[in-house]
VEXDREN-2710 file (C-alpha; in Angstrom, 1 decimal):
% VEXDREN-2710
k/r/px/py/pz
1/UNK/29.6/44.2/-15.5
2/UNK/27.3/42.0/-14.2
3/UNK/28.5/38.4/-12.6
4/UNK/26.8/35.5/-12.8
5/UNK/27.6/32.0/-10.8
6/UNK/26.2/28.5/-10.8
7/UNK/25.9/26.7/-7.2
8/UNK/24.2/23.8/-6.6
9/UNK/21.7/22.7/-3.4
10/UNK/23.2/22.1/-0.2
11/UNK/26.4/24.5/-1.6
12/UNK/28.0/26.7/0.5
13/UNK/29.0/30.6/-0.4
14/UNK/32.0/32.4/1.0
15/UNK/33.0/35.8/0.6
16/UNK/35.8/35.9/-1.6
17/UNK/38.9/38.2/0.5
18/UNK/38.6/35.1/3.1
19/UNK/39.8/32.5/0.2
20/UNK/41.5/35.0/-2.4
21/UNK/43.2/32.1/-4.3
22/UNK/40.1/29.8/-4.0
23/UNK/38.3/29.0/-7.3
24/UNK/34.3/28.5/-7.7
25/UNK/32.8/24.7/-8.4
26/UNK/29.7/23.3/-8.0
27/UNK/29.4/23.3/-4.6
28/UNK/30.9/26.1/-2.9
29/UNK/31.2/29.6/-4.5
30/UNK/32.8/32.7/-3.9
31/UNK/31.5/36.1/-3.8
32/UNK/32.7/39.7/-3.8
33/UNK/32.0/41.8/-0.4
34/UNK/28.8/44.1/-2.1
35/UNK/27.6/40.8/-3.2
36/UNK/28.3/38.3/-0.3
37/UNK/26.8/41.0/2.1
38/UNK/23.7/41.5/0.1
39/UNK/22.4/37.9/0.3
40/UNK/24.4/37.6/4.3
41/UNK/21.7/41.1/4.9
42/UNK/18.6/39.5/3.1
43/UNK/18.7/36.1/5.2
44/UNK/19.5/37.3/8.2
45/UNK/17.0/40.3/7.8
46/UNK/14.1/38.0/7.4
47/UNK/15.1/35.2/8.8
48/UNK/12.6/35.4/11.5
49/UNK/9.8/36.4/9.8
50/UNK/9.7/34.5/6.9
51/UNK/10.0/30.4/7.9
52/UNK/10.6/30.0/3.8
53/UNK/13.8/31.9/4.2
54/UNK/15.7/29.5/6.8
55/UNK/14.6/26.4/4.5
56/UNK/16.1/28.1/1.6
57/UNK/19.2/29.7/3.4
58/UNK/21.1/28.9/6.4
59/UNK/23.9/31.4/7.8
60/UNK/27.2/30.2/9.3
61/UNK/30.7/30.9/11.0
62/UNK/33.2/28.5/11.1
63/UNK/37.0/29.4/12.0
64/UNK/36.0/33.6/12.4
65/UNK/34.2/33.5/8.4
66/UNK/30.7/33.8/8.0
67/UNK/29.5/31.5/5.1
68/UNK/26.5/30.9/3.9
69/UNK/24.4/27.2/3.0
70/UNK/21.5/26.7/0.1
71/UNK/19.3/24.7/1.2
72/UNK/16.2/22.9/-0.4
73/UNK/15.1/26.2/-3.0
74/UNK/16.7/26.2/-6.1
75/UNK/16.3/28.8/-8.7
76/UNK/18.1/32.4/-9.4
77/UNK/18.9/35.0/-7.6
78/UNK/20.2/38.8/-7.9
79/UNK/21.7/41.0/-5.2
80/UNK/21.4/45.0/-5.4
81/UNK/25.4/45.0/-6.8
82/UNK/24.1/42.8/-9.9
83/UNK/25.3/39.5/-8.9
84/UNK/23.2/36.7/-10.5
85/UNK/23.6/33.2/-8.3
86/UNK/21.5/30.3/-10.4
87/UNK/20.5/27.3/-7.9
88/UNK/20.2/24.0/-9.0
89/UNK/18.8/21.1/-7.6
90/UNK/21.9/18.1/-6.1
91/UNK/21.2/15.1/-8.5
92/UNK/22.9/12.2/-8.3
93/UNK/25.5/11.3/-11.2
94/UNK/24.8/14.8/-12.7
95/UNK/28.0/16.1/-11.7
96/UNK/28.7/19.4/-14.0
97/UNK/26.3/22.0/-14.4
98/UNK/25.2/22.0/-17.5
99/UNK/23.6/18.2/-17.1
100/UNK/22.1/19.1/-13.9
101/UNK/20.4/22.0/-15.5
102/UNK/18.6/20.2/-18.2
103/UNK/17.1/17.8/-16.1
104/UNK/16.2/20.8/-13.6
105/UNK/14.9/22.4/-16.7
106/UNK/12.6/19.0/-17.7
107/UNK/11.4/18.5/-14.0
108/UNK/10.2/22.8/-14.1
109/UNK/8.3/21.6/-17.4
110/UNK/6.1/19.6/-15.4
111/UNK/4.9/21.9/-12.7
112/UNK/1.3/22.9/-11.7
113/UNK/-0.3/26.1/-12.3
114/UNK/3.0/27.3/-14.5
115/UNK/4.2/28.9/-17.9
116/UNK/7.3/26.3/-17.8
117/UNK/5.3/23.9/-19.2
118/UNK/6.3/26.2/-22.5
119/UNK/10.3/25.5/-22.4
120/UNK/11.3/23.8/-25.9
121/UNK/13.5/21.0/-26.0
122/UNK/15.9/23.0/-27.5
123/UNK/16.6/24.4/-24.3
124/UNK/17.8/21.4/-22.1
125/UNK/20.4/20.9/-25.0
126/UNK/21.6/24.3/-24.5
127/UNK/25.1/24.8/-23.0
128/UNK/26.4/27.7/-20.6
129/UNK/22.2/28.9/-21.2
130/UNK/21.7/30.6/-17.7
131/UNK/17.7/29.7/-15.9
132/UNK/17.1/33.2/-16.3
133/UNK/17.9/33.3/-19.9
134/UNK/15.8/30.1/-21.1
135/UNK/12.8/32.0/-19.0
136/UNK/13.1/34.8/-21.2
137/UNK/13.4/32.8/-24.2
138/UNK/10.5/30.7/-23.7
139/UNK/8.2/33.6/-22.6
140/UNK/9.5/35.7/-26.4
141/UNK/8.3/32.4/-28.0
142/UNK/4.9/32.4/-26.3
143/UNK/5.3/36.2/-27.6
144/UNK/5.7/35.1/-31.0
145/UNK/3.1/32.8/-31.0
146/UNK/0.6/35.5/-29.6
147/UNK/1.7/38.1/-32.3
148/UNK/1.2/35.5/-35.1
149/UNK/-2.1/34.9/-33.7
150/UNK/-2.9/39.0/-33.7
151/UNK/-2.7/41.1/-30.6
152/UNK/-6.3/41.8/-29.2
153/UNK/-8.0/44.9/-29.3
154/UNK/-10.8/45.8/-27.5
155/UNK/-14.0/48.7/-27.5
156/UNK/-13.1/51.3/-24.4
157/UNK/-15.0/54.0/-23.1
158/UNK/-12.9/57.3/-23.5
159/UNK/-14.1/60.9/-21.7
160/UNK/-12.1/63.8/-23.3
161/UNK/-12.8/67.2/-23.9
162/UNK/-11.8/68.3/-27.7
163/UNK/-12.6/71.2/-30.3
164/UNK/-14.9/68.5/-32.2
165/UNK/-17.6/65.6/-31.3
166/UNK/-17.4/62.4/-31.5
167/UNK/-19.9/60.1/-29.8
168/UNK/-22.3/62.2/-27.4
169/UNK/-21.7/64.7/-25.2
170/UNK/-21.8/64.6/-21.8
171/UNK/-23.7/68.2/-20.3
172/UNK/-23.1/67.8/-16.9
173/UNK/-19.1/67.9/-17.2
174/UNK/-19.8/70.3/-20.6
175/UNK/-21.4/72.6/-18.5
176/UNK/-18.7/72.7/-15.9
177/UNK/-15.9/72.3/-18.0
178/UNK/-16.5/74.6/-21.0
179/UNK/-18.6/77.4/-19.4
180/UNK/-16.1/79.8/-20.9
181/UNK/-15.3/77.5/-23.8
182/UNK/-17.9/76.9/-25.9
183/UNK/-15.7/76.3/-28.7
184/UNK/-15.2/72.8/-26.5
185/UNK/-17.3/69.6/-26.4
186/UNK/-17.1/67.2/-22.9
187/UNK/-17.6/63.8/-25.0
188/UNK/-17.7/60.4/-24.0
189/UNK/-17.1/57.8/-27.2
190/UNK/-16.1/54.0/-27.8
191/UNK/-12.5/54.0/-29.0
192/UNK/-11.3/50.6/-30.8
193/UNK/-7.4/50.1/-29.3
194/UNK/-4.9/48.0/-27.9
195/UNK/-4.4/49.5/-24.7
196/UNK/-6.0/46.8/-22.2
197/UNK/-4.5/45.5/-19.1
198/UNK/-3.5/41.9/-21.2
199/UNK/-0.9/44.2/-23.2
200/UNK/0.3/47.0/-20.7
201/UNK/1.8/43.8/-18.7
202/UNK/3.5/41.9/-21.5
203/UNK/4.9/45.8/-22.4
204/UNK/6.1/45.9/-18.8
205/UNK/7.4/42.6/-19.0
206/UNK/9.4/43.6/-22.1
207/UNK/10.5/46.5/-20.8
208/UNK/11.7/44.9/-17.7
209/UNK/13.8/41.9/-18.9
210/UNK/15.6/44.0/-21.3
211/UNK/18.4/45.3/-19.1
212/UNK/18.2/42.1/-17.1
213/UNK/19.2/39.9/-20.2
214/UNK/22.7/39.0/-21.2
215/UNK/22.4/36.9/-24.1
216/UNK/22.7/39.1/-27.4
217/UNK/19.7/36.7/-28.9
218/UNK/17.5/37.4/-26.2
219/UNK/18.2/40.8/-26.1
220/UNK/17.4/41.6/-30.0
221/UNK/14.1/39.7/-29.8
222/UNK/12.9/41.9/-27.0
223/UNK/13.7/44.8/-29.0
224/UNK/11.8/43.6/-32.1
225/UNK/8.5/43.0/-29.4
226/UNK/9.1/46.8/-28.1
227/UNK/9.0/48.5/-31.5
228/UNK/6.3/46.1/-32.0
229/UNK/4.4/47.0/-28.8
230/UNK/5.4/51.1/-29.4
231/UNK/2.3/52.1/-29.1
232/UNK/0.6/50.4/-25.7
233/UNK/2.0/51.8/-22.4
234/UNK/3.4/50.1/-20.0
235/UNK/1.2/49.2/-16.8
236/UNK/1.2/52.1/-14.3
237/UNK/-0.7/49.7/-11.9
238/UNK/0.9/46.1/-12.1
239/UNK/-1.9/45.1/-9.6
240/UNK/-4.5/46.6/-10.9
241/UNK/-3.8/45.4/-14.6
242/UNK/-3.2/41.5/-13.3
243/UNK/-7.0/41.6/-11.5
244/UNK/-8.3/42.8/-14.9
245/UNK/-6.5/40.2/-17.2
246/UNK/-7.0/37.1/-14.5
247/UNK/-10.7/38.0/-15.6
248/UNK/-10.2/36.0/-18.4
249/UNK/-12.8/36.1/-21.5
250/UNK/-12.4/33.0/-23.7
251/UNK/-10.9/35.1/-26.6
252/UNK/-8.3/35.6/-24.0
253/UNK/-6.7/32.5/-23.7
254/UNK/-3.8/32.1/-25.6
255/UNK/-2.7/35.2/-23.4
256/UNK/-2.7/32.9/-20.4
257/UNK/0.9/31.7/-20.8
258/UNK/2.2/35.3/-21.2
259/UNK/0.8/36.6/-18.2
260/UNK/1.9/33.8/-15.8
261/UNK/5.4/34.7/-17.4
262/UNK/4.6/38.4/-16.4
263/UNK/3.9/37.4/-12.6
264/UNK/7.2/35.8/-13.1
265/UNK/9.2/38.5/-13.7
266/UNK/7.4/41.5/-13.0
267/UNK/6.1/40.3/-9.1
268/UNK/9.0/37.2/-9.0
269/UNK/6.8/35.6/-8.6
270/UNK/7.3/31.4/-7.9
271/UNK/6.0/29.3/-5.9
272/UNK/7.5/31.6/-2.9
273/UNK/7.6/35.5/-3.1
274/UNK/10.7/36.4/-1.3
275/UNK/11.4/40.4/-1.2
276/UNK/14.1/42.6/0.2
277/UNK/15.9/45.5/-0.5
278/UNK/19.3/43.3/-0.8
279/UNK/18.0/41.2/-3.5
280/UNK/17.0/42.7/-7.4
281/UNK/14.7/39.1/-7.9
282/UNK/14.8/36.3/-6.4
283/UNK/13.2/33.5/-8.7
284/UNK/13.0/30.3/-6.1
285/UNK/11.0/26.9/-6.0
286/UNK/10.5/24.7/-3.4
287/UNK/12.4/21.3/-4.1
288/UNK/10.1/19.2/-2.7
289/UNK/6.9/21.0/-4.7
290/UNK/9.3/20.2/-7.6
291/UNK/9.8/16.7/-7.8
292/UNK/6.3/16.0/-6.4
293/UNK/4.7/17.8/-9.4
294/UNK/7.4/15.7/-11.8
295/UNK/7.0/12.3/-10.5
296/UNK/3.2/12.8/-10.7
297/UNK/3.8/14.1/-13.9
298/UNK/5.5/10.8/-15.0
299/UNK/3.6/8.7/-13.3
300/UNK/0.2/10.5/-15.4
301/UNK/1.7/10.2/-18.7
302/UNK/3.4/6.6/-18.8
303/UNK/0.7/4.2/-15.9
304/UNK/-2.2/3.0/-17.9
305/UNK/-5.1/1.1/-16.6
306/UNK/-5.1/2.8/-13.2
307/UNK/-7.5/5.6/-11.9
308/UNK/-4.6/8.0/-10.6
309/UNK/-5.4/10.6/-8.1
310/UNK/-3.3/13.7/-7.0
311/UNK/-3.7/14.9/-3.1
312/UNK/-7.3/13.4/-3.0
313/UNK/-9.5/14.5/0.3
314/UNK/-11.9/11.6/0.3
315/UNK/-10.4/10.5/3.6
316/UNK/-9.6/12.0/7.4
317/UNK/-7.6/10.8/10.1
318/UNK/-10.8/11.1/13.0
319/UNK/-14.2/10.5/11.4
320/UNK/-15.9/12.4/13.7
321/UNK/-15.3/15.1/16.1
322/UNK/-18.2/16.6/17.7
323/UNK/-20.4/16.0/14.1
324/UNK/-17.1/16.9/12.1
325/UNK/-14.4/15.0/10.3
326/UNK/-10.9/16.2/11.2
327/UNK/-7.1/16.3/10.4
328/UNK/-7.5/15.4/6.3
329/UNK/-5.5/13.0/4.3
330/UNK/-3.7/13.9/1.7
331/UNK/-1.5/11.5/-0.3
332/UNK/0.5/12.6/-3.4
333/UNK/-0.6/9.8/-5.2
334/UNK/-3.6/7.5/-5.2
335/UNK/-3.5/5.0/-7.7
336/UNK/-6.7/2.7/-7.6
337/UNK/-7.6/-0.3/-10.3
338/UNK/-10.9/-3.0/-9.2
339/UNK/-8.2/-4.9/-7.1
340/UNK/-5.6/-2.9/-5.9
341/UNK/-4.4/0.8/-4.5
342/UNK/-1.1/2.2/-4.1
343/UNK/-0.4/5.1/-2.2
344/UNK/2.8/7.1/-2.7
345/UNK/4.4/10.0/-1.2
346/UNK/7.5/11.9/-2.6
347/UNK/10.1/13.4/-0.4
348/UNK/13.1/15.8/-1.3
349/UNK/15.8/14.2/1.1
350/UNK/18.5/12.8/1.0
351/UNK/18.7/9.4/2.4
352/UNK/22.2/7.5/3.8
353/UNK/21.8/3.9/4.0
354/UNK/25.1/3.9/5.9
355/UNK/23.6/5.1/8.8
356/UNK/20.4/2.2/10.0
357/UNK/21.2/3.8/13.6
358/UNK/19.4/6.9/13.0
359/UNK/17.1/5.4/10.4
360/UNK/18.9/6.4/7.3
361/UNK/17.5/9.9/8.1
362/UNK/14.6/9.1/7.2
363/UNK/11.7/11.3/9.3
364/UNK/9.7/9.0/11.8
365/UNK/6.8/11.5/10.8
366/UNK/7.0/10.7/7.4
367/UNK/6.3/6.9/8.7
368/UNK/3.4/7.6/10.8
369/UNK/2.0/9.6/8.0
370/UNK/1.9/6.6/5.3
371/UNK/0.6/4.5/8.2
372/UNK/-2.6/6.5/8.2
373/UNK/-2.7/6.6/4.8
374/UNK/-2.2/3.0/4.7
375/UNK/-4.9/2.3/7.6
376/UNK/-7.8/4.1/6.1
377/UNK/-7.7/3.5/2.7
378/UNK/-7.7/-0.3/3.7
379/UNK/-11.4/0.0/4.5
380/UNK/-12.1/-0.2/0.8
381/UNK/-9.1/-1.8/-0.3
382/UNK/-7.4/-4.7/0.8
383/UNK/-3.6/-4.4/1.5
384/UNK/-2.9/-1.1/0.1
385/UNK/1.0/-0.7/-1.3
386/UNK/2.5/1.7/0.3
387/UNK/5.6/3.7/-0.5
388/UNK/7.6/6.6/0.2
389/UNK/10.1/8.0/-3.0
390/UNK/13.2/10.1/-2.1
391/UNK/15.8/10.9/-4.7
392/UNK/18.4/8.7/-5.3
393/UNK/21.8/9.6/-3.9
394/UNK/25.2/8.1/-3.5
395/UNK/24.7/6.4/-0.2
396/UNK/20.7/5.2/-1.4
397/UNK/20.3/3.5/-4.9
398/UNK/18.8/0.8/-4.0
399/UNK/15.1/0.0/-2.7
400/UNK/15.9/-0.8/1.6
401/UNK/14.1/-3.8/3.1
402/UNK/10.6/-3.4/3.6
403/UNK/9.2/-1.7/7.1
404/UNK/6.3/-4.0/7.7
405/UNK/3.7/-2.3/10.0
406/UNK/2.2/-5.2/11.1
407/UNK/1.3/-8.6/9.1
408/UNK/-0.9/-7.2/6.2
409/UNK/0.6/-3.6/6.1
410/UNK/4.3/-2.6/4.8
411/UNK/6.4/0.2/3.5
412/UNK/8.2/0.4/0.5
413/UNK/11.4/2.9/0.7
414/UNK/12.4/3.1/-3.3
415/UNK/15.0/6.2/-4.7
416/UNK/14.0/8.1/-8.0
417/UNK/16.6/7.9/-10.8
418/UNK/16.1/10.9/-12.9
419/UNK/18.4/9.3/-15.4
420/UNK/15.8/6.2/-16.4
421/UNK/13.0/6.7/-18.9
422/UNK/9.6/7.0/-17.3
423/UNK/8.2/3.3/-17.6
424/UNK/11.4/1.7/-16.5
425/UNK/11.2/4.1/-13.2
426/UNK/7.5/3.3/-12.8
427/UNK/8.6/-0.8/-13.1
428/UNK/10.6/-0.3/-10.7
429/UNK/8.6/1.5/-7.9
430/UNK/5.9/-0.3/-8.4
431/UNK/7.8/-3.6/-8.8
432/UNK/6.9/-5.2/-5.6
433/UNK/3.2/-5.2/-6.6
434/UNK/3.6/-7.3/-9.2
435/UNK/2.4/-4.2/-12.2
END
């Protein structure tokens, strides 16, 4: 039987014999040995190959047990022994799972370059709903929306060698084929079908998440879109198959969704690739990629009147280095109207305004970094706003004083409440400009 548990970022995992009275919540779970020693192998096996690893695990000993930290990827996971362990992101004043999931669930809506974009509202209502499950669910709607639409066929070249011909026949390979048959044709014809690359991955896909899935729903659907998919293979070449469908024909295109889903599941695939032979999948995303796609996401749909540009390259830190510009700008967010620019940059940390002494954690980097920012793009604007946006946490939810680089240049600190609609959150980061 299959286990599934719910920890959230910055949790801790123990191996259940050490604590055998102890009880999972949402920030420290317990493990069986297969299980615990699956992910303990996986982390430390790649630990120093794979920099991505120690920012999404960290492994520990304290008091003779060996524990184990989440870090800033959040996600799902599977060990070899069929342990699922779902990740979510540490939001403040979303203390049980199932509220933290849904506004995980509307922050993966608005990420680049990804299927999630697909996930119904239906879903962030959805109680006790694993990740894993509301992936598969979305991807059998984009299913259903593709058979309603008609699967595509396409004209393929076929070589066989039959009693009978059918398109021409090809004397060469007749010749040295049927010397002593000449009761057989070698023919090569144009055969109308469904087998194309586009199909033999959505079959694998099927064929894949059906023993994975553990919601009876789920699990019915995916049978329906087998029997319907009977007769297409699946892919005996997922790499192969994925170069042929990424070459993507225009009557192609409302197979887009499906086959991001596929890299999903069938490569596990995110924004990070991690691979082992501890883990069954390991479905993981970056915080920090995460809330930067969603607060440019909020800021794209609700700001009007301002030209807003995402990671722009217009500028460099040296303007010229032996005929060469070097070390590029990149802001997360240029907004630019005829007399004003603001310049924000989002960062997945947590800040403690207890602690002035050691700067409330906040990076000394991360200052410099808005500095240049803030320096160049005041050569064609005056006084650029500049600010930095962390999530808001118990010990920061409130804006902290202004760090004023010198008299016409200053920093704005602001925290991100994921509970507030997107205009009130814009008002408020922008606030100090006067919007």
């Amino acid at each position: 039987m299959k286990t599934h548990k719910v920890i959230r970022e910055f949790g801790r995992i123990h191996r259940q014999q050490d604590f055998p009275k102890s009880k999972d919540y949402f920030s420290e779970i317990y493990l069986e040995n297969a299980a615990f020693d699956n992910l303990w192998n996986f982390v430390v096996e790649h630990q120093e190959e794979n920099s991505q690893i120690e920012r999404a695990f960290s492994i520990h000993k304290s008091r003779g047990r060996d524990f184990i930290k989440v870090k800033n990827f959040v996600g799902v996971i599977e060990t070899k022994s069929g342990t699922s362990i779902e990740i979510l992101p540490k939001i403040y004043q979303a203390q049980n799972i199932q509220a933290t999931r849904k506004i995980f669930l509307k922050m993966l809506r608005c990420l680049r370059n990804a299927p999630f974009i697909r996930i119904q509202e239906a879903h962030l209502h959805a109680n006790r709903f694993p990740i894993l499950e509301v992936f598969i669910s979305a991807f059998l709607e984009d299913l259903s929306f593709l058979i309603k639409k008609g699967i595509k066929r396409d004209y393929a070249k076929v070589e066989a060698n039959q009693r009978f011909v059918k398109g021409k026949i090809l004397f060469t390979q007749n010749l040295r084929e049927n010397l002593v048959h000449p009761e057989r044709f070698y023919v090569e014809y144009e055969e109308f079908h469904s087998n194309n690359a586009h199909n033999r991955l959505i079959k694998s896909a099927l064929l894949h998440l059906l023993p994975i899935s553990t919601d009876f729903q789920n699990q019915n659907r995916l049978r329906q879109f087998i029997f319907i998919f009977d007769v297409i293979p699946a892919s005996k070449n997922l790499a192969q198959d994925f170069r042929l469908a990424q070459n993507h024909h225009r009557l192609y295109q409302h197979y887009f969704p499906l086959i991001e889903w596929a890299k999903v599941f069938l490569l596990n695939l995110s924004f990070v690739n991690f691979r082992g032979r501890y883990l069954n999948r390991a479905i993981l995303f970056p915080m920090e990629r995460v809330f930067e796609d969603y607060v440019t996401h909020i800021f794209r749909k609700y700001l009007k009147g301002y030209e807003i540009q995402t990671q722009p390259k217009s500028w460099h830190l040296i303007d010229q280095h032996k005929g060469k510009p070097k070390f590029r700008l990149r802001p997360d967010i240029v907004l630019k109207s005829e007399e004003t620019c603001h310049i924000l940059d989002m960062k997945w940390k947590l800040l403690d305004t207890r602690l002035p002494d050691k700067n409330y954690h906040i990076s000394q980097s991360d200052l410099y970094q808005l500095y240049a920012y803030g320096k160049k793009y005041a050569q064609t604007h005056k006084t650029p706003h500049l600010y930095l946006i962390y999530p808001k946490q118990a010990y920061f939810q409130e804006a902290l004083s202004p760090f004023q680089y010198d008299e016409d240049l200053s920093l704005q600190v602001i925290p991100f409440d994921f509970h507030k609609e997107g205009e009130e959150m814009i008002g408020e980061i922008l606030a100090e400009s006067s919007i």
